[in-house]
Structures are given as structure tokens and as C-alpha cells.
Biotite code that builds the C-alpha atoms (Angstrom):
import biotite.structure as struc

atoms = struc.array([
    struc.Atom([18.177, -59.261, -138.828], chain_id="A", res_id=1, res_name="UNK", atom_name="CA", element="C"),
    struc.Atom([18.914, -56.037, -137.861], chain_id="A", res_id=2, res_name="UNK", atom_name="CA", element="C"),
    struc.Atom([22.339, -53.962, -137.587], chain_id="A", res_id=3, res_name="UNK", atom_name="CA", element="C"),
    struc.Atom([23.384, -52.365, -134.853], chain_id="A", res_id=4, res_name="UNK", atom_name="CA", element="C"),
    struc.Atom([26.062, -49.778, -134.287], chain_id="A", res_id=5, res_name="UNK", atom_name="CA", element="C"),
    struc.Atom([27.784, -47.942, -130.837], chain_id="A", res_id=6, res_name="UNK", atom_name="CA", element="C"),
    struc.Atom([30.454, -45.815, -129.506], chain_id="A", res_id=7, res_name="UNK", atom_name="CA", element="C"),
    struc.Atom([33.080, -47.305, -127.363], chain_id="A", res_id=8, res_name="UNK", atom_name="CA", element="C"),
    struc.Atom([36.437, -45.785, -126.165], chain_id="A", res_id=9, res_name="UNK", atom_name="CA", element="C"),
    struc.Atom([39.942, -47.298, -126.947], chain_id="A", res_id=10, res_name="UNK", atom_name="CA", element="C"),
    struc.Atom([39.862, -48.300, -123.269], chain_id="A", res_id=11, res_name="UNK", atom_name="CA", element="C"),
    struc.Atom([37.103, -49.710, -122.809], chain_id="A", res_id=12, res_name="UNK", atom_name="CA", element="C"),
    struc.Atom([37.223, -51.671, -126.304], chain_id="A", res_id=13, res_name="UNK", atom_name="CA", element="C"),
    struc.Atom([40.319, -53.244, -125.183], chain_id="A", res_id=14, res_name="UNK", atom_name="CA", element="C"),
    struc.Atom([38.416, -54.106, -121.666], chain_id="A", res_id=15, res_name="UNK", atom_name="CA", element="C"),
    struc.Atom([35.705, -55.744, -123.628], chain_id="A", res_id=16, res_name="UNK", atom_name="CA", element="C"),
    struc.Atom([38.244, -57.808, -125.386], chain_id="A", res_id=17, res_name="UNK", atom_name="CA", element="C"),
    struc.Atom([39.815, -58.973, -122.111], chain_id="A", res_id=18, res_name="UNK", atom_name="CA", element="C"),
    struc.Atom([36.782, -59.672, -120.567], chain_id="A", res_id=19, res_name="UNK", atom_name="CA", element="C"),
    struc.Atom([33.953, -60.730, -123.893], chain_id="A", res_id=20, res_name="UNK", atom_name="CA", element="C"),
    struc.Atom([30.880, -60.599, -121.773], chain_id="A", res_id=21, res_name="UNK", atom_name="CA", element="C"),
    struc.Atom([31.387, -56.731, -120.732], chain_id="A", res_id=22, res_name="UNK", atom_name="CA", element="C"),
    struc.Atom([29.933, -56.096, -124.189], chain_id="A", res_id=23, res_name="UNK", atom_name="CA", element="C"),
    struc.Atom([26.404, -57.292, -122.952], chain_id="A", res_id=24, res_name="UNK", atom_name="CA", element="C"),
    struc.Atom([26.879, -53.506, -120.785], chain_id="A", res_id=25, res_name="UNK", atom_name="CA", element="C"),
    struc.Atom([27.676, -52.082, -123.436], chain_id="A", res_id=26, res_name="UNK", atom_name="CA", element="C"),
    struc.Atom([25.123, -53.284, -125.752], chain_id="A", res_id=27, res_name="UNK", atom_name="CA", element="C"),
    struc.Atom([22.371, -53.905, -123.395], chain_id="A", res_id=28, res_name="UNK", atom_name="CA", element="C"),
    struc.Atom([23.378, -51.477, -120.516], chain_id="A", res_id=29, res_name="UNK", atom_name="CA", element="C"),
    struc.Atom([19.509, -52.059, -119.031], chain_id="A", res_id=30, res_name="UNK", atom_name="CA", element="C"),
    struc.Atom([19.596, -55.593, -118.344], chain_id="A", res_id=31, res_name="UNK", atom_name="CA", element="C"),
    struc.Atom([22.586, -56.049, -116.191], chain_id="A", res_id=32, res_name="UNK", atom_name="CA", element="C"),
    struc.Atom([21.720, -59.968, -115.272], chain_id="A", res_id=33, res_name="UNK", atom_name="CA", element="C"),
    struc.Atom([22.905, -60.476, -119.182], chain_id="A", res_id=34, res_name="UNK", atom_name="CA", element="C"),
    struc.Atom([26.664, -59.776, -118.324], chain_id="A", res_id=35, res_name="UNK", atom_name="CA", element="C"),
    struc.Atom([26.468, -62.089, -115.546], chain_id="A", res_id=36, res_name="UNK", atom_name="CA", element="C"),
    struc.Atom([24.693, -64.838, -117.243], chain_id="A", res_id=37, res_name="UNK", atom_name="CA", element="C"),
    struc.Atom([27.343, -64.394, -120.329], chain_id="A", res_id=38, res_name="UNK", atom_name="CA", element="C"),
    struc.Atom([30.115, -64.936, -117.594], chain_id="A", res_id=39, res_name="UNK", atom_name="CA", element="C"),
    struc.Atom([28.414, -67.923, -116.459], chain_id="A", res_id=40, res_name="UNK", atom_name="CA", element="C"),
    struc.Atom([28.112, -69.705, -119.495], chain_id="A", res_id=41, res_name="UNK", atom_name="CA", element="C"),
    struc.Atom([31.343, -68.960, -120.705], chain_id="A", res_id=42, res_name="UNK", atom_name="CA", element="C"),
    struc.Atom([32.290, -72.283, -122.986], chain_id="A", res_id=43, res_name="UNK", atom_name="CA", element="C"),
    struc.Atom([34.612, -74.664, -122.147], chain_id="A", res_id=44, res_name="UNK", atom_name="CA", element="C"),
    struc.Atom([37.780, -74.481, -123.961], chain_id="A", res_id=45, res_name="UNK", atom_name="CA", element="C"),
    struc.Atom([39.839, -77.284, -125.771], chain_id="A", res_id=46, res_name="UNK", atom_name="CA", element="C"),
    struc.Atom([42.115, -78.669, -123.085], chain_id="A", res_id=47, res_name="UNK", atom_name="CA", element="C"),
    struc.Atom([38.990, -78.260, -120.193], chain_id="A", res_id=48, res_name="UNK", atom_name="CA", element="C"),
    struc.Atom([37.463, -80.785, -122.302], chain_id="A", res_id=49, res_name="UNK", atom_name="CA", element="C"),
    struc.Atom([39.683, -82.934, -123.336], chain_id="A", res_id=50, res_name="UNK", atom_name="CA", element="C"),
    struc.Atom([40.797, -84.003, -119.150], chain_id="A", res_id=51, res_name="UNK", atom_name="CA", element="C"),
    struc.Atom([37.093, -83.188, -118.072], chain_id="A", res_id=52, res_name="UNK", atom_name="CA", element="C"),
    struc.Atom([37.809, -80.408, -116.171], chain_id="A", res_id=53, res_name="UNK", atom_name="CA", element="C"),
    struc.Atom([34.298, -78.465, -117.220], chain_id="A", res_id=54, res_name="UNK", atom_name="CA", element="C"),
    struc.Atom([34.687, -74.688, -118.284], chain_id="A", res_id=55, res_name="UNK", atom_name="CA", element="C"),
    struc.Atom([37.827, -72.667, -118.669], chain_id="A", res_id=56, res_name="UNK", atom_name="CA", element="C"),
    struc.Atom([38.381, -70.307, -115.619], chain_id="A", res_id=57, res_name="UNK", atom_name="CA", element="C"),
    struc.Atom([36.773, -66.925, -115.632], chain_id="A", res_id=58, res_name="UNK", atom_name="CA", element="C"),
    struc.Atom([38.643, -64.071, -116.478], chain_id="A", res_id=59, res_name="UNK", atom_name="CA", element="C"),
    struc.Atom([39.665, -61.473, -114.093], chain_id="A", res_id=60, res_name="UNK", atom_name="CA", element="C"),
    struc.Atom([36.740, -59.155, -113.604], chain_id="A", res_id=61, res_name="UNK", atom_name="CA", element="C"),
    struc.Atom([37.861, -55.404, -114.318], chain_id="A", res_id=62, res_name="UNK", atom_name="CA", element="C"),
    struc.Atom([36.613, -52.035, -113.710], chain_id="A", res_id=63, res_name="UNK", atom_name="CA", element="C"),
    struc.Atom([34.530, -51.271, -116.395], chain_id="A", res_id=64, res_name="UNK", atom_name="CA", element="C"),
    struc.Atom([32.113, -47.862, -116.448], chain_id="A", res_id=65, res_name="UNK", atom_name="CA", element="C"),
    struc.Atom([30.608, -45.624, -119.106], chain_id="A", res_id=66, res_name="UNK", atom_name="CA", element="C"),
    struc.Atom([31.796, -42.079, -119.557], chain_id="A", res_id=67, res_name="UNK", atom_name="CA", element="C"),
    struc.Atom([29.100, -39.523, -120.944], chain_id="A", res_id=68, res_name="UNK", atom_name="CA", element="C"),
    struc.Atom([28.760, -39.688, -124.678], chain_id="A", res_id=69, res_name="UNK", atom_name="CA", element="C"),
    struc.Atom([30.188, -43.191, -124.850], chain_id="A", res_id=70, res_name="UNK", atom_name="CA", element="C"),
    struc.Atom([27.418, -45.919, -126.383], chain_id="A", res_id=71, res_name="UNK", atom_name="CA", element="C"),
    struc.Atom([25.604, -43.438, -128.353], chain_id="A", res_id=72, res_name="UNK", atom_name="CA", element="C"),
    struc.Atom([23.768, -45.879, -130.537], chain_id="A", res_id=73, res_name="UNK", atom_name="CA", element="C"),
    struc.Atom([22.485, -45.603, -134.173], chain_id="A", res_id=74, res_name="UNK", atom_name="CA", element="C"),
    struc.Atom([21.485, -48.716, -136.216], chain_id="A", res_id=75, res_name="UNK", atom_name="CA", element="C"),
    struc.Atom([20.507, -49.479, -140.242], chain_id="A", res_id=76, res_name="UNK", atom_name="CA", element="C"),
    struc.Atom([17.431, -51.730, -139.642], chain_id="A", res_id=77, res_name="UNK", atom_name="CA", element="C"),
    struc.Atom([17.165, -54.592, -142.469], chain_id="A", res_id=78, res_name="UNK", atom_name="CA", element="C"),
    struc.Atom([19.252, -51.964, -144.914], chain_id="A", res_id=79, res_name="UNK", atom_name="CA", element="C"),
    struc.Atom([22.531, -52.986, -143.063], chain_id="A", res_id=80, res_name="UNK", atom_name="CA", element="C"),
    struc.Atom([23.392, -55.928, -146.579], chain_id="A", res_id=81, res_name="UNK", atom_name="CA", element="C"),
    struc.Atom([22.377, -53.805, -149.084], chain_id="A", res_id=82, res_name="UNK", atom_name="CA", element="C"),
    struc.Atom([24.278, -50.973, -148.194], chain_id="A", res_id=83, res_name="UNK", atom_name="CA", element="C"),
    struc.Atom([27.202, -53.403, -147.251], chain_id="A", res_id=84, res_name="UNK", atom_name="CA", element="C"),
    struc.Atom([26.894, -54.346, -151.165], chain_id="A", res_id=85, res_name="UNK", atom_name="CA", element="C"),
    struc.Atom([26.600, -51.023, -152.415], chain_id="A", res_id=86, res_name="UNK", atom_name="CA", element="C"),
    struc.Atom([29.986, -49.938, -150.246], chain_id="A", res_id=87, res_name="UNK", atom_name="CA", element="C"),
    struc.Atom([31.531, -52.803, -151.697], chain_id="A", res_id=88, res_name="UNK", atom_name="CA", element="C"),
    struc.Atom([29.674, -54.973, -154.547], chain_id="A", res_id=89, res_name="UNK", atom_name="CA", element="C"),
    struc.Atom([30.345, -58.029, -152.850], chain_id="A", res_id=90, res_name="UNK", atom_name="CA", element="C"),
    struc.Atom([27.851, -60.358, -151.249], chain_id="A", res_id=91, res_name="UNK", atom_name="CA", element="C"),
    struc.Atom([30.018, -60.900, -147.497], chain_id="A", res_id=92, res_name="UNK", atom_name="CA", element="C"),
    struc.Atom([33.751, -60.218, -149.109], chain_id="A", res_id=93, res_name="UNK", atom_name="CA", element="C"),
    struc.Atom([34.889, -56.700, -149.759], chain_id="A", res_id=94, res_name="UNK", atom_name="CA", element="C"),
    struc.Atom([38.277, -54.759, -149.095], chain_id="A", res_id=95, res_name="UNK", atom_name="CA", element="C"),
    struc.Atom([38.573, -53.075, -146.132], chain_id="A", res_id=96, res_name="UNK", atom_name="CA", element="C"),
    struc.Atom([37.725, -50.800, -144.363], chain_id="A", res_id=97, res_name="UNK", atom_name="CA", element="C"),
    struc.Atom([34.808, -50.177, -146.509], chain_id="A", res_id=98, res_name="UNK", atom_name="CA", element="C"),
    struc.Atom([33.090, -53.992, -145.482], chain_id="A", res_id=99, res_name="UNK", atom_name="CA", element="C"),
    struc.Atom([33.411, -52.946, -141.980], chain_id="A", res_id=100, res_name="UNK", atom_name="CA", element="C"),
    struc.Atom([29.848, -54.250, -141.513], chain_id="A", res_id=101, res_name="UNK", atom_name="CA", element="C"),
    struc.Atom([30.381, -57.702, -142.204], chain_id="A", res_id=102, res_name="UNK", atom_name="CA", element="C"),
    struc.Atom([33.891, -58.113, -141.400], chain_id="A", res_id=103, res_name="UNK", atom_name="CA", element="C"),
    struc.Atom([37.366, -56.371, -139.917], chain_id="A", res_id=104, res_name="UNK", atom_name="CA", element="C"),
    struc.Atom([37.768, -55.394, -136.229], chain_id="A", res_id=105, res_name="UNK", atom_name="CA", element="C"),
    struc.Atom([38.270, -57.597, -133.249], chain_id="A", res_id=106, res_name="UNK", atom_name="CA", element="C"),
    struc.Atom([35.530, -60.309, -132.797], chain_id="A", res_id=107, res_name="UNK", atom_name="CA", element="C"),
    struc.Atom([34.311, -60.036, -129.344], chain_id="A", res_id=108, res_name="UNK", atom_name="CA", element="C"),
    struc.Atom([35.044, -63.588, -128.082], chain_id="A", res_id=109, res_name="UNK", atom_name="CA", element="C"),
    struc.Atom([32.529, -66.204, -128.623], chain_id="A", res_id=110, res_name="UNK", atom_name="CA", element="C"),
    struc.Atom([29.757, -64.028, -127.006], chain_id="A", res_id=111, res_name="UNK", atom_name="CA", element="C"),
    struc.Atom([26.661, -64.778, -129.415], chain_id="A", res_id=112, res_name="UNK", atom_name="CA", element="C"),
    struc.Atom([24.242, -61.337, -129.375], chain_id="A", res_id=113, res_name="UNK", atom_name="CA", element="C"),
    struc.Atom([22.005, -62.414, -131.983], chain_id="A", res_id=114, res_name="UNK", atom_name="CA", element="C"),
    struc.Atom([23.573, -63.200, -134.891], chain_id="A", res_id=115, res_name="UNK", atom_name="CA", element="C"),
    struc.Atom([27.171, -64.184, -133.394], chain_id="A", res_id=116, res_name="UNK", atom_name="CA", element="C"),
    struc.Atom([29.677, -62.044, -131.742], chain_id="A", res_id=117, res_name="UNK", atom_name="CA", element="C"),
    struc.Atom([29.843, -58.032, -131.860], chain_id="A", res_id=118, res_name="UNK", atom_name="CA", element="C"),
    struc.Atom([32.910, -56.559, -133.279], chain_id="A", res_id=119, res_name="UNK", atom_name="CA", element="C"),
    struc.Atom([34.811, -53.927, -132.175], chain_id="A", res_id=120, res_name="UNK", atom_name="CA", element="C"),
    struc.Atom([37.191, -51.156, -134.088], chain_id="A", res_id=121, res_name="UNK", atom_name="CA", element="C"),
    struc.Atom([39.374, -48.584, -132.763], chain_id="A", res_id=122, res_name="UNK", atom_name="CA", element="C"),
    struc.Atom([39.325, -45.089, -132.700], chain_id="A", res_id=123, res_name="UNK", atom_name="CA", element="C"),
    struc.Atom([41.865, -45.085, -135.604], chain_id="A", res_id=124, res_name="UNK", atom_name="CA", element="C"),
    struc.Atom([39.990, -47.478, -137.195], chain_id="A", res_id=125, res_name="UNK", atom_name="CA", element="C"),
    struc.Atom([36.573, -45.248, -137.141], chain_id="A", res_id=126, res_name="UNK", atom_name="CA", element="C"),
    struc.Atom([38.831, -42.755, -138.939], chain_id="A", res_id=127, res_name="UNK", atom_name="CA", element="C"),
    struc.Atom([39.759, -44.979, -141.444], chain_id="A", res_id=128, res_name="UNK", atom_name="CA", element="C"),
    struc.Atom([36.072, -46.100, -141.936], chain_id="A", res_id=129, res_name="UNK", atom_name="CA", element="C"),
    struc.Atom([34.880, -42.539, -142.164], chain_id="A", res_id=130, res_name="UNK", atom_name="CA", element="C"),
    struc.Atom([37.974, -41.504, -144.498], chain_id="A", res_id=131, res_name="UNK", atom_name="CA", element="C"),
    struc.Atom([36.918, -44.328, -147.302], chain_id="A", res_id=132, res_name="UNK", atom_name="CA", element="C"),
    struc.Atom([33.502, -43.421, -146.670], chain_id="A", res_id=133, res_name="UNK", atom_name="CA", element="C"),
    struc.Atom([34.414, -39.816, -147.540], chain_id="A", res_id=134, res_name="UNK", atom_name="CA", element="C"),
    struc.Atom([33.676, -39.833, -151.555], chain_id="A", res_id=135, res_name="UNK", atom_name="CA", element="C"),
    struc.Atom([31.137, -42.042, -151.324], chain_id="A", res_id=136, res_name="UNK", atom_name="CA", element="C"),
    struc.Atom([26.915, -40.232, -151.802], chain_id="A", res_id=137, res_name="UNK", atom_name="CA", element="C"),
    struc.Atom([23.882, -40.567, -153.171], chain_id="A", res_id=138, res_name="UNK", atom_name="CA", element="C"),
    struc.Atom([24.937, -40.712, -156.600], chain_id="A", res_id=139, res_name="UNK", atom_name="CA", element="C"),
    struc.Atom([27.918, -43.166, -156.391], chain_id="A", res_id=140, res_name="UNK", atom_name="CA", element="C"),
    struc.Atom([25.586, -45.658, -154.611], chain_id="A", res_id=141, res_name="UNK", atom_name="CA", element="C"),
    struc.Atom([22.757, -45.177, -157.312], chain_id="A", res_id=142, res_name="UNK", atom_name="CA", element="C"),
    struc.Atom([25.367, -46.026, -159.812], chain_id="A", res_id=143, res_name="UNK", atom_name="CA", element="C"),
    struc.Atom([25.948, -49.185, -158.150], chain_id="A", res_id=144, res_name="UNK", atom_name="CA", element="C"),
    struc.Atom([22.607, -49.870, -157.130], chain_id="A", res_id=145, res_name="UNK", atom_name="CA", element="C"),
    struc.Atom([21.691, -53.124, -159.275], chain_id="A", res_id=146, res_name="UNK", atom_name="CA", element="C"),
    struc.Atom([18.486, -55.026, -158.149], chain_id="A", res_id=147, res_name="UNK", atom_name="CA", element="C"),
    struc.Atom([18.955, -57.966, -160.394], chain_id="A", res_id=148, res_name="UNK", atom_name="CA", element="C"),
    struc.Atom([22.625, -58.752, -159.029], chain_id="A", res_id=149, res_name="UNK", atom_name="CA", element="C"),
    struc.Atom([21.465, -58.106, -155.592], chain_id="A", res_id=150, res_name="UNK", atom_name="CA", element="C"),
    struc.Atom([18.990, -60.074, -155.648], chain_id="A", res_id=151, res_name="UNK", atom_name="CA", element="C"),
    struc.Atom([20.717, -63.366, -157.438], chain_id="A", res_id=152, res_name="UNK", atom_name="CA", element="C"),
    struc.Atom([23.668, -62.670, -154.660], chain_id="A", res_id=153, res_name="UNK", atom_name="CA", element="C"),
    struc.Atom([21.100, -63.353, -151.627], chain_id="A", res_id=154, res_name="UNK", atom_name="CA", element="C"),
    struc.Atom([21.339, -59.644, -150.567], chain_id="A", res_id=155, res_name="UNK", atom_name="CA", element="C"),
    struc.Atom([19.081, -59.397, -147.641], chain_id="A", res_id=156, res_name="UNK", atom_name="CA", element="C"),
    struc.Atom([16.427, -59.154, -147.024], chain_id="A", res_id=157, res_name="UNK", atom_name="CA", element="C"),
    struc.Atom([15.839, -59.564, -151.315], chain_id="A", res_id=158, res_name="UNK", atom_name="CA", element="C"),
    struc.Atom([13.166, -56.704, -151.530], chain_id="A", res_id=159, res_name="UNK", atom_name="CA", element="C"),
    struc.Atom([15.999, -55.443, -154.655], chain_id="A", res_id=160, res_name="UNK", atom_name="CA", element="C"),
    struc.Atom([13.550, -56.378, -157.227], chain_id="A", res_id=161, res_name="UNK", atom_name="CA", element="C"),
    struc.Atom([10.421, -54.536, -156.339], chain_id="A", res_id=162, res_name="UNK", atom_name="CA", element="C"),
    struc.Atom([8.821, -51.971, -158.060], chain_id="A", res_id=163, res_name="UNK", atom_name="CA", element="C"),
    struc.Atom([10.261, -48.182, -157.090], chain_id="A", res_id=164, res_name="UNK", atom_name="CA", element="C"),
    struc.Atom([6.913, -46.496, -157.467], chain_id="A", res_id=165, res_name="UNK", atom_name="CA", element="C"),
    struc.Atom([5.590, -49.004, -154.671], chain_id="A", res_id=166, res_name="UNK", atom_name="CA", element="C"),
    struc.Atom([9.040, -49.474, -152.550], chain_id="A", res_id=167, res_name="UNK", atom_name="CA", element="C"),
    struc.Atom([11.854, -46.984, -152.880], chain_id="A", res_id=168, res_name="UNK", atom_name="CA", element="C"),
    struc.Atom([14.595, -49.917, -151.932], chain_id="A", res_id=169, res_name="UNK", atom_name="CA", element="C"),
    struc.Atom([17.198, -47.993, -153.050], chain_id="A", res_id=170, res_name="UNK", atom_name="CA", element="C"),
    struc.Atom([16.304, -44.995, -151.197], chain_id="A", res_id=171, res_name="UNK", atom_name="CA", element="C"),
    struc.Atom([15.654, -47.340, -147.819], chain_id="A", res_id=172, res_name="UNK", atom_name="CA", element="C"),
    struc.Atom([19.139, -47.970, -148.167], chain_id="A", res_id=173, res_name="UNK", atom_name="CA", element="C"),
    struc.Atom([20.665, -44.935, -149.072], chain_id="A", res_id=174, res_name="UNK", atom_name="CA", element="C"),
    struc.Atom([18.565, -43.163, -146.374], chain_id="A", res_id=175, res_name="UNK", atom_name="CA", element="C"),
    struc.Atom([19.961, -45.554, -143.703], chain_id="A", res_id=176, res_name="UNK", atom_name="CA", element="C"),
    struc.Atom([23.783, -45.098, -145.390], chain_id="A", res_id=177, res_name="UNK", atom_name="CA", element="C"),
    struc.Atom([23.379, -41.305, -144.903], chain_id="A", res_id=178, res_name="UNK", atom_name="CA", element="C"),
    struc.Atom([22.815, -41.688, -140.874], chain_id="A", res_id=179, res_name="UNK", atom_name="CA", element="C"),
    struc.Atom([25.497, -44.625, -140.663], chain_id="A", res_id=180, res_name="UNK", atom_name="CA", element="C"),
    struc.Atom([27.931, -42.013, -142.504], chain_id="A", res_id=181, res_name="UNK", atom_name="CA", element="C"),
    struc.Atom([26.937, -38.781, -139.942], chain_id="A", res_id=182, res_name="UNK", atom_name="CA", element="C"),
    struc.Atom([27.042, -41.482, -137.054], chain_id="A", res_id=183, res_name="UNK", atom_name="CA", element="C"),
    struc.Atom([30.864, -42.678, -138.061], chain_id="A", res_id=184, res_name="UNK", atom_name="CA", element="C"),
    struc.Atom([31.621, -39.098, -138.758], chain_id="A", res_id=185, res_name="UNK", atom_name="CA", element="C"),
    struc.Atom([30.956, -38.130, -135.677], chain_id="A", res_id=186, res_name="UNK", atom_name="CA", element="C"),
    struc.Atom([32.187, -41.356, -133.506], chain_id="A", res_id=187, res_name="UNK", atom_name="CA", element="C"),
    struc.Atom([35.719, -40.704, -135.417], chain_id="A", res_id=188, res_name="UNK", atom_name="CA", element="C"),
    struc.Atom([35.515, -36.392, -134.312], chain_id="A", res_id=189, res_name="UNK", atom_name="CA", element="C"),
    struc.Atom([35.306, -37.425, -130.673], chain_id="A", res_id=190, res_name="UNK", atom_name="CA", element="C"),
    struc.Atom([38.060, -39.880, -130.953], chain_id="A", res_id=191, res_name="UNK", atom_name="CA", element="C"),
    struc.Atom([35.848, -42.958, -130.094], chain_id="A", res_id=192, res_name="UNK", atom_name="CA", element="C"),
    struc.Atom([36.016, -46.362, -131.234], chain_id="A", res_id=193, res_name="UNK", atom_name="CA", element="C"),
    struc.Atom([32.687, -48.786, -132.389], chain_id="A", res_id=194, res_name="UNK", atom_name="CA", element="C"),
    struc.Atom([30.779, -51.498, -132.086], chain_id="A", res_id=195, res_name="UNK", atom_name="CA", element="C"),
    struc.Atom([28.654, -53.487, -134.509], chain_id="A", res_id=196, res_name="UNK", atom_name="CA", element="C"),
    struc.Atom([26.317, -56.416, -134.191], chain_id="A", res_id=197, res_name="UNK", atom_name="CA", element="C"),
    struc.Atom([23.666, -58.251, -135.301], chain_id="A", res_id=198, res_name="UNK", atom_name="CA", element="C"),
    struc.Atom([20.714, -59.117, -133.951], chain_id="A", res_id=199, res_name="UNK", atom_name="CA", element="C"),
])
């Protein structure tokens, strides 16, 4: 499993909201048969299937385009849990906004991209996340970097516990947290919201 991270706008966050399978051109901007095939198979909801009627009714469709700069993409490979536990030293639980990785933002309907739905934050929200990541380097994480806890918490992908003269794990993760903290710096300086999935 690996985490991925991109820019949205406000606007076109709430868009993808209104309309969940507008984040497969957003995520997947190459392959534009996924959006349609997402709007296709859109589940039936409670009431459809409780009188038979098959599938809700699509949404509207709505204008949706890219401006330059939006879905600038970064990701944190396999490092994405252990630096989720080193922001927060919590397995999946962890006060916001630092467990933005696992949890907060809007949940992007029901719109499985790997490992469920993408989530998406606001601009203001990006500011927050960059804010509380502020204080946090090298030297904070290493203080909280504990192999044997990871490890008995199920921290993927549980590599914690290897030797550091034949795998650095603690430097895999802290090299991936200094990219995802230059990446959310520089989402929140152009006013842009984000999206993060799984897959």
C-alpha cells in the first residue's frame, strides 16, 4: 500500500464532493474511461433498494477542468504508517490535524481507489496541516522513533525491527516526511487544497 498525495483547489474540491467520481480526473487524469466507469457503477442507495428501483440517479454532471499547477502530485511510498505514527504515536487514532493521513477531511463518496475512498482538505485546512507540522524535524521524530512499539502496533509495512546498519527504517521514513512537509508547505503557499489516497 502506497500513499498518495495532490493539489486540488477549493473549487474544484467542493466539485469532487458533489460529483465523487470527478476524483478519478483528478487522480488518474490519463485514463479518462475511469470517471465514466465510476459514474456507472455508482451504488445503489438505501431506499433504491428497498422498492427495487436499481441505482440512485446520477448526479448532475458539472464543469470540471484543471488549472496549471493544480494536481501536482508527491507520494510517501510504504513510509506513509510509520510516519503517520511518528506525527502522532498512535496506530490509526491521533488528534488532528497532525493524523491527516489516516483520517480528517471530507471522504470522497464511496469511490474505492485502492484502498477506499480519497479524502479531500481545504486550502485552510493545508495551512493548518503545515502549521502543526511546523516544529516537527529530524530530531523530534528520532525521539519518537520506537521499533519495538511500532512493530507490536501493526505499523506497516513492520520492517521497524530491522537492523539500521542493513535498513535505515527510520531514515526511509523521515526521508519521505521531509518531501511530504516541502510538498504541504508549498500546496498551503499557493492557497490550494489536497488530496490523499491509498492505493
Amino acid at each position: 500500500m502506497c500513499l498518495g498525495l495532490c493539489t486540488l483547489s477549493d473549487e474544484n474540491v467542493r466539485k469532487v464532493l458533489a460529483d465523487p467520481p470527478l476524483i478519478w480526473k483528478v487522480i488518474a487524469p490519463a485514463d479518462p474511461e475511469a470517471y465514466e466507469n465510476a459514474r456507472n457503477e455508482a451504488p445503489a442507495g438505501f431506499l433504491s433498494k428497498l422498492f427495487g428501483k436499481g441505482k440512485t440517479p446520477e448526479p448532475p454532471r458539472v464543469e470540471f477542468s484543471l488549472a496549471d499547477g493544480e494536481v501536482a502530485d508527491s507520494d510517501l511510498d510504504k513510509a506513509w504508517h510509520g510516519i503517520h505514527y511518528l506525527l502522532t504515536q498512535t496506530a490509526w487514532e491521533g488528534d488532528e490535524p497532525l493524523n491527516f493521513l489516516i483520517s480528517g477531511g471530507s471522504t470522497v463518496g464511496e469511490i474505492d481507489v485502492g484502498y477506499g475512498p480519497a479524502r479531500v482538505f481545504s486550502a485552510d485546512e493545508v495551512k493548518a496541516i503545515f502549521a502543526a507540522l511546523g516544529p516537527l524535524d529530524r530530531e523530534v521524530l528520532r525521539a519518537r522513533f520506537n521499533p519495538e512499539e511500532m512493530m507490536n502496533l501493526e505499523i506497516y509495512p513492520a520492517i521497524w525491527d530491522r537492523d539500521p546498519a542493513d535498513d535505515d527504517t527510520f531514515g526511509y521514513c523521515a526521508e519521505y516526511f521531509e518531501s511530504l512537509k516541502t510538498f504541504v508547505e508549498q500546496t498551503a503557499s499557493r492557497n490550494l487544497g489536497l488530496v490523499v489516497y491509498l492505493t
